[in-house]
N, C-alpha and C positions, 0 to 999 in steps of 0.2 A: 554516049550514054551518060545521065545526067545521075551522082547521087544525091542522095536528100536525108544530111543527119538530121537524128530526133533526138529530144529529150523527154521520155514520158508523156509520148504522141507527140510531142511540138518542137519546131523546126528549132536551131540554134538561133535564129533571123531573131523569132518571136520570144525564146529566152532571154536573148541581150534586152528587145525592146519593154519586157516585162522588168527586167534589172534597173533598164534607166528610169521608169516610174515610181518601181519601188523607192528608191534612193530623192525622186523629187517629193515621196508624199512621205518621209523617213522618220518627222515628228508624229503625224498623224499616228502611225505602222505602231511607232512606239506604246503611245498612249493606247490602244488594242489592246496590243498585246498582255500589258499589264492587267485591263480589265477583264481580259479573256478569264483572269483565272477564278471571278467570282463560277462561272458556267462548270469550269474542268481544273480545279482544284488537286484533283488528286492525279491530272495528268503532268507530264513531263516535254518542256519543250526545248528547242535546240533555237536561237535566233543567231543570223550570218550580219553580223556586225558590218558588214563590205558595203549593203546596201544603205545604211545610215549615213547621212550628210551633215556639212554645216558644224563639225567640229565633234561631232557623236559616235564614230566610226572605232573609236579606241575605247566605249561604253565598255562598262564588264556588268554583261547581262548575263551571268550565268543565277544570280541570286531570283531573277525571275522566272528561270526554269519553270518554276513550282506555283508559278502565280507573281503573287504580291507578295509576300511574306515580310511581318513588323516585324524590328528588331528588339530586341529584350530593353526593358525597361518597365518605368511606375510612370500612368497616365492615368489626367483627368478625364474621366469619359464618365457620358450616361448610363444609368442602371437600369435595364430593362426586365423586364421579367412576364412573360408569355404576351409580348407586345404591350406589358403597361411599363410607364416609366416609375420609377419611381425615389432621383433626384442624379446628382452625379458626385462621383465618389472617387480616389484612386486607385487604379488597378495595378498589380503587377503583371507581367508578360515573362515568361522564364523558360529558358530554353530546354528540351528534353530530348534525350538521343534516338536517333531514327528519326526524331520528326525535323521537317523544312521549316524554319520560322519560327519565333516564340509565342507561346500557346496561354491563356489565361490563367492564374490561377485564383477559384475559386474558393474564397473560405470558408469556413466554417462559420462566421460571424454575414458572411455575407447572405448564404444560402439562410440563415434562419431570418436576418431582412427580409429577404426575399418574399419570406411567406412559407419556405418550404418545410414540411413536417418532416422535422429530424431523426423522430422514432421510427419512421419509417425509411430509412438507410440502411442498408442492410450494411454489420460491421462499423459503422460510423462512429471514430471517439470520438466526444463532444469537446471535452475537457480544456484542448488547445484549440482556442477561437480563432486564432490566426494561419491554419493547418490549412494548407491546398485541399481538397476532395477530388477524389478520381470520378469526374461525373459518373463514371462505367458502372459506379454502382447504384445509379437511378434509371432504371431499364426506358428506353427514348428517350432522354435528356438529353439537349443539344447547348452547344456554348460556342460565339460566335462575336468574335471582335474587331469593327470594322474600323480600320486605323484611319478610313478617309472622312467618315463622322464621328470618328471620336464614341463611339458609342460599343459597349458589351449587350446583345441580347442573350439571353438564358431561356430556352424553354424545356419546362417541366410536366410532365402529365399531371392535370388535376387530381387525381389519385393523390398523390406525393404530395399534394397543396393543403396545407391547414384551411380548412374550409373555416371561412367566415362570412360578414354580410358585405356589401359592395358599398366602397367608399369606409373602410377599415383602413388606420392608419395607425403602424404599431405604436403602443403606448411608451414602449422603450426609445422610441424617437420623439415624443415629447420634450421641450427644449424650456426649461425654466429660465432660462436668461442669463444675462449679467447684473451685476448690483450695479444700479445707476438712481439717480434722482431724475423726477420729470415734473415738470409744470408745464400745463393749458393755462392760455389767456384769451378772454373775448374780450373786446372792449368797442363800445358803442353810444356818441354824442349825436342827439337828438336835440337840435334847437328848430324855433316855431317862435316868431315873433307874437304868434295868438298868446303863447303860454305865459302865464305872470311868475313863475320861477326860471324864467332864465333855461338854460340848455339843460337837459333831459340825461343824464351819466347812466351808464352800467359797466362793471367791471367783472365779468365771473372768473375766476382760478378755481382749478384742480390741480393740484399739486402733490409728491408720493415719493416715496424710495421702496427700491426693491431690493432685499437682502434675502436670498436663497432663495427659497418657497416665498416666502412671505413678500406682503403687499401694501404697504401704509400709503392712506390716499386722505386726502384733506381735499374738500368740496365750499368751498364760501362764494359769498359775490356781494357786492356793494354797489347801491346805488343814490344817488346824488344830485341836489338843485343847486341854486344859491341859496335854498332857505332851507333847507332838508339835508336828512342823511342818513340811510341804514346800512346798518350791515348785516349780513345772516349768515351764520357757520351751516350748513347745511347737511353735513355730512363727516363724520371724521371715524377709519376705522382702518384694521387689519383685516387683510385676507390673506388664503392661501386655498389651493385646491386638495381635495382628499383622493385618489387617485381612488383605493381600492374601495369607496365608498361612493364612487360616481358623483362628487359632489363639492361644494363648495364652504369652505366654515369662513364667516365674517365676524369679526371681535368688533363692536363699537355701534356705531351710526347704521344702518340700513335699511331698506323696506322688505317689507312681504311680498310674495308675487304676486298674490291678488287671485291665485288660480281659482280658488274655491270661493271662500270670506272677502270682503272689499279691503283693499291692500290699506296697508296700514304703517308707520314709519316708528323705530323705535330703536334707543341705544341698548345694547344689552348684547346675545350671542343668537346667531345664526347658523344654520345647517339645513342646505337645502341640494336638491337636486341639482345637477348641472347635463339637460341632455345634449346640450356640444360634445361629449364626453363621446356619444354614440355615434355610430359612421350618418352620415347623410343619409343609406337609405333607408334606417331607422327612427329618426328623428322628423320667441319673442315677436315681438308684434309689438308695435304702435301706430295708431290708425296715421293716416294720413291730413294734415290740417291743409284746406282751403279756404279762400274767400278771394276778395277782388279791395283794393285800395283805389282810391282817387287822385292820392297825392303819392310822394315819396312820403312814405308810413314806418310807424315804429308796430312791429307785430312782437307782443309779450303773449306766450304760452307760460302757463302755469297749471299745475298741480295740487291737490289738498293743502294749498299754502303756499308751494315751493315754485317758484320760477326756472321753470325749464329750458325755456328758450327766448332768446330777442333777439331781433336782426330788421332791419331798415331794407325793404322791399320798394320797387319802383311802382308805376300807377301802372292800373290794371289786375286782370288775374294771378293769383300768385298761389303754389303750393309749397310746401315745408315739408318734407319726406323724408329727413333725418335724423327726425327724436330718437333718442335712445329710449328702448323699453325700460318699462317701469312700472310693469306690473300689469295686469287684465283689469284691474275694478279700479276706479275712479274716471269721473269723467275732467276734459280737459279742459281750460277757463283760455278764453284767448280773444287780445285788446287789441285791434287796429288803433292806434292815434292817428291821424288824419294830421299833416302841416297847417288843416288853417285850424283846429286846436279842436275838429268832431271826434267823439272816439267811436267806435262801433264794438261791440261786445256777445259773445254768444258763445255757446258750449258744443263741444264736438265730443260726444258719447266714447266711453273707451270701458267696454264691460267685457266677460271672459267669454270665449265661444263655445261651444260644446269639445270635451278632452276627451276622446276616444283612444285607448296605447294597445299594444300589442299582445298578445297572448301571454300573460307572466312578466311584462313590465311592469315597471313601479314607480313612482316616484312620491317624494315626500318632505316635506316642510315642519322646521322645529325651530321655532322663535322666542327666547326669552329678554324680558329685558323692561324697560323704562319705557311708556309713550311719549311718543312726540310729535307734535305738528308745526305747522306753520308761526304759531302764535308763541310757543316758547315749550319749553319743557314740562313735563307732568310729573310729577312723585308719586302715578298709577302704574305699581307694576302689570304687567299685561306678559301670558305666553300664549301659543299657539301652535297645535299639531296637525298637520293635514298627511291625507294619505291616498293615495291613487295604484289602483291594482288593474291591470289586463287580463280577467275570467277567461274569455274567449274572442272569438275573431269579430263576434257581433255586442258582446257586454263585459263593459268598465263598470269597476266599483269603486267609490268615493265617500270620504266624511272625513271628518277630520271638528275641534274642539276648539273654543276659545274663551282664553277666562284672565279677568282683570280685575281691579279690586270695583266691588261694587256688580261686576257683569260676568256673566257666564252665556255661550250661546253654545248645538252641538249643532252638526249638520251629518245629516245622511240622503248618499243621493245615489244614481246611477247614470250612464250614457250609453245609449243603444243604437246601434247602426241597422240601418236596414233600407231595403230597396228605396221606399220614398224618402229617407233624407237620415240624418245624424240627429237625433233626438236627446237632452239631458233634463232631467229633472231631479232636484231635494229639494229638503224641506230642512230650514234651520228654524229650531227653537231656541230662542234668548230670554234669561230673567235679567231687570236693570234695575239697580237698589240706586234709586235715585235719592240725594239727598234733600235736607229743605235750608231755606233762609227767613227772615225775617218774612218775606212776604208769603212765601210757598210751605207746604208739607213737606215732608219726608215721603215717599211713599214707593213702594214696589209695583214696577211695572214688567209684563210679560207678554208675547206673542209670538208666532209663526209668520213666516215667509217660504211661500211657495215659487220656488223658480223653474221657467222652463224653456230650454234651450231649443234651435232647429237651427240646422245647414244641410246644404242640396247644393248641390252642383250636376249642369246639365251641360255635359262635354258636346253634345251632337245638335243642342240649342245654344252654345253660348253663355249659359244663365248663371250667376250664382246668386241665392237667395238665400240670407240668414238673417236671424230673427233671434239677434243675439241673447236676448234676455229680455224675457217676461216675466215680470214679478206681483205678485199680489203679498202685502204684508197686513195683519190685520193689526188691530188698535192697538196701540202697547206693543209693536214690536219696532227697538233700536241695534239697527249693526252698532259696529264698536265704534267708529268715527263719532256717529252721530250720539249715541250713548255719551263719550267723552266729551262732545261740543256741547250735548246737554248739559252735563254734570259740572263744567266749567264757567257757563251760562248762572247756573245756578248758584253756583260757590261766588262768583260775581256779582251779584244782588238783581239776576235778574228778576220781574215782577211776574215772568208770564212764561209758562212751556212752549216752543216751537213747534207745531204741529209734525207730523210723522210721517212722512211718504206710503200712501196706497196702495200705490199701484205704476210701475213703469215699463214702458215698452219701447226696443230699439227696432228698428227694419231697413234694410239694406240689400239693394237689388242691381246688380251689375248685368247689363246684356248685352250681348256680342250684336251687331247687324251685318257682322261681314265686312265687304265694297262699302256698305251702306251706312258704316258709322258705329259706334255704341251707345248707350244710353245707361246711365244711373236714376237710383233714386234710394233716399236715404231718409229717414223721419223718427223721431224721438214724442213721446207722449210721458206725464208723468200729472199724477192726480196724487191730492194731500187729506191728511184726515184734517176735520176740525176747517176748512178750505174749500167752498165750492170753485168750480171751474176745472181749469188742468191747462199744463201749459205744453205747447203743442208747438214743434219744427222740423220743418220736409223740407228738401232740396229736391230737386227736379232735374237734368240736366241731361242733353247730348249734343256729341262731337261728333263732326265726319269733314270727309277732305275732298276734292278735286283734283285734277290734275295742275289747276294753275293758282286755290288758294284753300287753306283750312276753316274751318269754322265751329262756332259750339256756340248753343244756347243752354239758358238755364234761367231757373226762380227757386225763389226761396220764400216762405211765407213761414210768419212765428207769429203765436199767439200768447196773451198768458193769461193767470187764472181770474184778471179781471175783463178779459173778453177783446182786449186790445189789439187791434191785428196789425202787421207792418210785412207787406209786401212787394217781392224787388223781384225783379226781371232785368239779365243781362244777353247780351248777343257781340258777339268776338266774331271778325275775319281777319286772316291771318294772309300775307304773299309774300313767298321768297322772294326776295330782288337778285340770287345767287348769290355762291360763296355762303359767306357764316352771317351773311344782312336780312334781314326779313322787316315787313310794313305789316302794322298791325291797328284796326277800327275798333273802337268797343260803343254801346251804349248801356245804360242803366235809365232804367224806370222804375219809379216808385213810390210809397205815398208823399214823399218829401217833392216829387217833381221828376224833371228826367235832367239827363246830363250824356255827354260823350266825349271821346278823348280819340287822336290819331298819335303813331306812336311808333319810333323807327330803333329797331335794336340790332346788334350784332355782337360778334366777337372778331379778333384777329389775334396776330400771334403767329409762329412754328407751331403749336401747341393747342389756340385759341386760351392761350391765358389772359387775355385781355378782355373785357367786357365792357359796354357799352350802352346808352339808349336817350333817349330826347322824345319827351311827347307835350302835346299840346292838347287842352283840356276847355270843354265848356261846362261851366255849373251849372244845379239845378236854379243858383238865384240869378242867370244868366251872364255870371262875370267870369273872366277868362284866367287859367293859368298856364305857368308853363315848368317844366323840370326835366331835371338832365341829374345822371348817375353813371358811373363809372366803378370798374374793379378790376383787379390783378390777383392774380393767383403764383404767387414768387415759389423759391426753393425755399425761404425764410419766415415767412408769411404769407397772410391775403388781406387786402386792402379792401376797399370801398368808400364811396362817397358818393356825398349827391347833392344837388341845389335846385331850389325850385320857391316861384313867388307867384301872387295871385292877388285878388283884390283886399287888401289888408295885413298882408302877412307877406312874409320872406320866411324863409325853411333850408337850413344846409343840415349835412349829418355826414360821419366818418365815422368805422370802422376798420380795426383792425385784429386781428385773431393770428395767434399761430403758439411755439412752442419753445421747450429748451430742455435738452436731455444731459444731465449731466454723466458721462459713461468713464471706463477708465484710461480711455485713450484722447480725454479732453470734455470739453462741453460744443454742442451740435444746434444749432436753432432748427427749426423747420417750420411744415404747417400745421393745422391744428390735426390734431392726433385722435384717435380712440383710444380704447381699454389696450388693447396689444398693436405692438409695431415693431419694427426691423432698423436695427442702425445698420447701414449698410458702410462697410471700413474697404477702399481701393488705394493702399498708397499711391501719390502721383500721379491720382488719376481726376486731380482736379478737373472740374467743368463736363465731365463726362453727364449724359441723361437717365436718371434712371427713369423707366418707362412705364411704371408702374401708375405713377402719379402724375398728371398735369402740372408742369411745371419745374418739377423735381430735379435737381443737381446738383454734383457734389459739390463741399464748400473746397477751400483753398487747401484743407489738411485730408480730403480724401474720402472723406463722410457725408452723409444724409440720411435725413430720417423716414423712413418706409412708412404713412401713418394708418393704412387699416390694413393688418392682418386678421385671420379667421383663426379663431385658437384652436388647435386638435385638429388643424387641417394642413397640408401640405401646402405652403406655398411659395409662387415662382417672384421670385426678384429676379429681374433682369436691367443688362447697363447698356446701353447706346454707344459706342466707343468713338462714332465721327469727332466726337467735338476734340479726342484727346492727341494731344501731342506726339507724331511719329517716335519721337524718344520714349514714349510708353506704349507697352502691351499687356494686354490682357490675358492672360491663360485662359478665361474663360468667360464668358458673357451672363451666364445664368447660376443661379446658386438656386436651392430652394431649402424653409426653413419648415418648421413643426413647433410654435410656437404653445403655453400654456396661457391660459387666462392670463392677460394682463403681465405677460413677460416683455421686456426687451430684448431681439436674439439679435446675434450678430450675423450678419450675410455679409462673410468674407467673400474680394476676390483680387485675387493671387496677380501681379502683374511682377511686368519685368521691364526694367528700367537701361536707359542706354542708347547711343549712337547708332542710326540706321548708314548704314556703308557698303556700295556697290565697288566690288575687288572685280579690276583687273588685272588677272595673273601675267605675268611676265613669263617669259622663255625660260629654261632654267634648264643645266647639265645635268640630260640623264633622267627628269623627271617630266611627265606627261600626263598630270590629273585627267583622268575618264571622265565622261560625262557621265553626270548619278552620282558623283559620288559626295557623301555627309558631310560635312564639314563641324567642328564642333570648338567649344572656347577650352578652356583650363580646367572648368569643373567637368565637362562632361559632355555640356549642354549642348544637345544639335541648334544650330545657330543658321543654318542654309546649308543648301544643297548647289553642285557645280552645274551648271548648264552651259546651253553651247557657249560656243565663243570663249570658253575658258572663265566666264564670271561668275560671279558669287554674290549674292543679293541678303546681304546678314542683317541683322537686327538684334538689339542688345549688346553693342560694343560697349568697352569701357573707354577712357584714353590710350591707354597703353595696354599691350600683351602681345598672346600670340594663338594661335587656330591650328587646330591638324585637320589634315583631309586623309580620310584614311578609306582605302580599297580594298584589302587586302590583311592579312595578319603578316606577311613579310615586310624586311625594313625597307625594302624597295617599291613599297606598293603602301609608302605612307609619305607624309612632306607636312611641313609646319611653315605657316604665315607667320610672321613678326610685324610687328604694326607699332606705327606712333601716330594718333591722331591730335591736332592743330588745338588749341584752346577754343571753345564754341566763341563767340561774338555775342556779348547781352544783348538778350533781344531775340537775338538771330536763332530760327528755327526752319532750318532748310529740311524740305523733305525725305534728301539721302546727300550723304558726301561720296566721295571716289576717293579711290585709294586701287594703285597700283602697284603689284611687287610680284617676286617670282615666290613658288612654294619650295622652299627649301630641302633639300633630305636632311633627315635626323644627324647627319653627320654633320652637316653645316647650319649652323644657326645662328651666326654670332651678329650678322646683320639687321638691327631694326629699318621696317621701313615707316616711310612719312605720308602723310593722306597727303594730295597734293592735288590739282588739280579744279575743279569746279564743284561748286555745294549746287545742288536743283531744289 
């Protein structure tokens, strides 16, 4: 008779062969087990160490009983709050009796971050900010901190949440900066053997310090022949933002926004709305400049005077998408030069669209001060009030006053939304006490201007049609520009009045095709008193693509009020060659003749910070050219160049742009910058990427400059760590900041510095480090952890010291490394050194050991 032991129905046979698997798959088992405890947290388990292999077997798992459980301590982790993040911070973790593992504690500085309405805590002092809170007393509050992301989530019932709008970012986390100095540089040499002054200079600076709140910014640029030479202050004032006033006060230099009245530039004092101040989903504009060049060209944008923009563009179509706003009213003046010395010239509309705000919004505008334009200062003082109110969900109210010596205008208007489209209309009445000279009267002039606004957007067509501004003014009516260009005219000795604008009309029509492409079209009309004709310009255009190349057609036809017409037709194909290379056709037709250019551009780069392209051109007088340009987009700068020659002329040009921040932990170069940016400070973490920017790294001392942040908005700096030195670590890869208008903040991040060193433990009497167990230096600092084979895999050595490994709170269930490591070798940056030694007990320690052995 045969018996047959069991063990919980299965034979002993099939127990042993269950044992010797376990024990072959002993790391995998491991790793289970630990994540078993996201599922059963609050259960308890028992693990039989016997089946662990490979030097694990002496593990003291009994801390995973209960899961995973962190040990106490202060960590950088994410800050979540009902699945939104919202930046990372550090935590403490503190141990509390009856509980397995140390548990978050939440502050009281934290929870009101968070967003959570404090008044509703039942019992809750406020008083000490830094006070743990027993979540127990937010009825389903959950708090939950995952040590393997690094991340705390927090969820709270919306109940408990300070309701606000979406994309609110508390105002107490606004970050006014550090006091630093900054200066922007453009600089751009345009030579053209056509020209008879020699190379063509522009130099613009913006330049500023920032001292608390406050903002001092200097705005000039200079430009230069060999026989010429200007310079223009452009700009020179203070700013600071008014927090509980939603708004911005400027002391000095600045414009109007143009929202209402035609924006207008004057020294004196400013107070005006600021709606960045509002979350995104309560809340500038500058149109977009186009045209097409023949040559490598010099494109100057300008303004009532002022020069906004230059930059040396290659042949072909070219957009400019970067202005800075600068108001709704005025339109934009913008000069192609052409290398063989043709300019091309024409105006791209820039007027205010219909301002529709929200129920009980407001905004509003208060200008006093000194005129100024282009041509030089005025001794007319000039102020102005505008105002903007939200009635209801379908009608805005507006008007607002302006008055100068000599001129007064008021305006009262409304904007009303409704199913067919966003409709505005007022009506500004202006008196102009015009003066006389030898030739002219003195005399009082006066009129109306009726405006009227339309936009429509058709989500299910694709369409958007606006119809920016239609004006009728009758005889005798001067906005304030033109009033003052009068009245300067006149005090000049001019013989004769400038005739008054009639009548002008913007239209702009964007359509979707789908598969099938888009299509614009866009057209300006403007008729004069005193002036038959009107001068008249539409664009025409659509793009669409294929599988194997793009393409866009377009014409432009302008007319003006002597009847003259000049009509041009262009046609673009575009084919990837792969990668960042593309081959590019164009032609142009037009009264002058026709011409066409083939044209090969790309980028390369880790990055694509290099830029490139070469094209070959035929004219309309049949003679041929040819040009080539190049750029770079550094950590310090961005470059450009270009060369190109043709029948009669030779053409090179250079650019270069970027910045210099002087802060208090040195001075910083980078690229060119806007209003707000980020120094980003990593000691020893030269060369590292920040990833924000094309290009972007830090210099030799651990810095770079972040160059566009969003003010009043949350934003993420992050660093690329490949490029950095095994001897540096990062505690953290992302920071995020909450910058104010035009501050500098700092995006610290924390590293640690030090020798990466793989320990082989040696044999030692009486001690037998478990596998798990922490390993930590002199301060504190977990530094590695033991795995099989008795090694230790550390990071952040110094030369000399010494390491505990501790398992246990008994003296026999701890041991301390003593260590001497070698002098590094200049130069020499091996990826880990070795270093072999036994762990000592606390009783003996009098032996240092020596790294010895091979650097990898």
């Amino acid at each position: 008779m045969s018996v047959n032991h069991s063990v919980g129905g299965a034979s002993l046979g099939e127990a042993f062969a269950a044992c010797k698997r376990a024990a072959f798959f002993a790391p995998l088992l491991l790793v289970f087990l630990v994540a078993a405890q996201s599922a059963h947290a609050s259960d308890a388990f028992e693990f039989d160490d016997s089946v662990l292999a490979g030097g694990a077997s002496s593990a003291d798992l009994a801390r995973f009983s209960h899961g995973n459980p962190t040990l106490p301590g202060t960590y950088l982790a994410e800050i979540a709050i009902n699945g939104s993040s919202i930046g990372r911070e550090e935590v403490k973790l503190l141990e509390q009796p009856g509980r397995v593992g140390a548990v978050p504690c939440v502050t009281v500085e934290l929870l009101d971050k968070l967003g959570v309405d404090l008044t509703k805590v039942a019992g809750l002092e406020t008083q000490d900010r830094q006070a743990c809170v027993d979540m127990g007393r937010i009825p389903s509050a959950t708090v939950h901190f995952d040590s393997s992301e690094q991340r705390l989530d927090v969820s709270v019932p919306q109940v408990n949440m300070r309701q606000g709008p979406r994309g609110y970012v508390d105002p107490s986390r606004w970050d006014r900066g550090v006091t630093a100095g900054l200066l922007n540089y453009n600089f751009n040499s345009f030579y053209s053997s056509a020209q008879q002054d020699g190379a063509q200079n522009y130099l613009g600076l913006t330049g500023g310090i920032n001292l608390g709140d406050w903002r001092l910014r200097q705005q000039s640029s200079l430009d230069w022949t060999d026989s010429t030479r200007n310079w223009q202050n452009r700009a020179l004032y203070a700013q600071r933002d008014i927090q509980a006033l939603r708004s911005q006060l400027t002391l000095g230099d600045s414009s109007t926004s143009g929202d209402l009245f035609d924006s207008f530039s004057l020294r004196g004092l400013q107070l005006a709305s600021d709606d960045r101040m509002l979350p995104d989903s309560l809340t500038g504009y500058a149109p977009v400049v186009r045209g097409v060049a023949q040559t490598n060209a010099k494109v100057t944008i300008s303004q009532n005077g002022y020069v906004l923009r230059e930059t040396t563009v290659s042949p072909g179509a070219f957009e400019i998408t970067d202005l800075y706003p600068t108001g709704y009213g005025g339109d934009l003046d913008v000069s192609v030069s052409e290398a063989d010395g043709q300019i091309q010239r024409y105006k791209v509309p820039y007027a205010s669209t219909v301002r529709m705000l929200r129920p009980g919004s407001q905004r509003y505008n208060l200008a006093l001060g000194r005129y100024r334009n282009g041509l030089g200062n005025s001794d007319r003082m000039v102020g102005q009030f505008t105002y903007q109110l939200g009635l209801t969900n379908l009608l805005t109210g507006y008007g607002g006053v302006t008055a100068a010596s000599g001129y007064t205008a008021t305006m009262l208007g409304t904007a009303l939304n409704t199913p067919l489209g966003a409709f505005g209309l007022d009506v500004t009445h202006a008196l102009t006490q015009l003066p006389g000279n030898a030739y002219l009267p003195a005399q009082s002039s006066s009129g109306q201007s009726l405006r009227l606004s339309y936009s429509k957007t058709l989500p299910d067509l694709g369409s958007t049609l606006s119809v920016a501004t239609y004006r009728y003014s009758t005889d005798g009516y001067y906005s304030l520009p033109s009033a003052m260009a009068t009245m300067q005219g006149i005090e000049n000795g001019f013989t004769t009045r400038p005739s008054s604008q009639r009548s002008a009309m913007q239209l702009t029509l964007n359509q979707s095709l789908g598969k099938h492409g888009s299509l614009y079209l866009s057209g300006t009309a403007r008729s004069y008193w005193e002036r038959a004709g009107s001068d008249v310009q539409y664009q025409v255009g659509y793009s669409g693509n294929t599988r194997y190349f793009n393409y866009s057609l377009s014409a432009m036809r302008s007319q003006d009020a002597f009847g003259r017409n000049e009509n041009q037709l262009y046609a673009t194909v575009s084919v990837p060659l792969g990668g960042s290379v593309s081959m590019s056709s164009s032609a142009r037709f037009g009264n002058r003749g026709s011409s066409g250019q083939v044209a090969l551009n790309g980028t390369s780069g880790e990055q694509n910070q290099y830029g490139w392209g070469a094209s070959l051109a035929q004219n309309a007088d049949n003679s041929s050219s040819a040009n080539i340009n190049g750029s770079y987009r550094g950590a310090f700068a961005e470059l450009n160049a270009s060369a190109g020659s043709g029948a009669g002329y030779r053409q090179s040009s250079l650019g270069v742009a970027g910045s210099v921040v002087a802060h208090p932990g040195g001075v910083t170069f980078g690229q060119p910058t806007g209003e707000t940016i980020a120094l980003v400070e990593a000691p020893d973490a030269a060369g590292a990427e920040v990833t924000n920017q094309v290009g972007l790294k830090l210099d030799g001392r651990g810095y770079a400059i972040v160059p566009y942040l969003r003010p009043y908005r949350s934003n993420t700096v992050d660093i690329d760590p490949r490029q950095l030195s095994t001897s540096v670590e990062l505690k953290s890869t992302s920071t995020e900041v909450v910058p104010r208008a035009g501050a500098v903040v700092m995006a610290k991040f924390d590293t640690v510095t030090g020798r990466v060193v793989l320990i082989d433990l040696l044999p030692s009497k009486g001690v037998h480090v478990p596998f798990g167990t922490v390993v930590t230096d002199e301060a504190g600092r977990s530094v590695g952890v033991v795995a099989q084979g008795q090694r230790i895999f550390t990071r952040g050595l110094e030369e000399k010291g010494s390491l505990l490994a501790k398992w246990g709170e008994a003296s026999d269930q701890q041991c301390r490394i003593r260590f001497v490591l070698p002098p590094q070798k200049e130069g020499s940056q091996p990826a880990y050194e070795r270093l072999a030694a036994p762990c000592d007990p606390a009783r003996d320690q009098s032996t240092a050991h020596t790294a010895g052995g091979e650097s990898q």
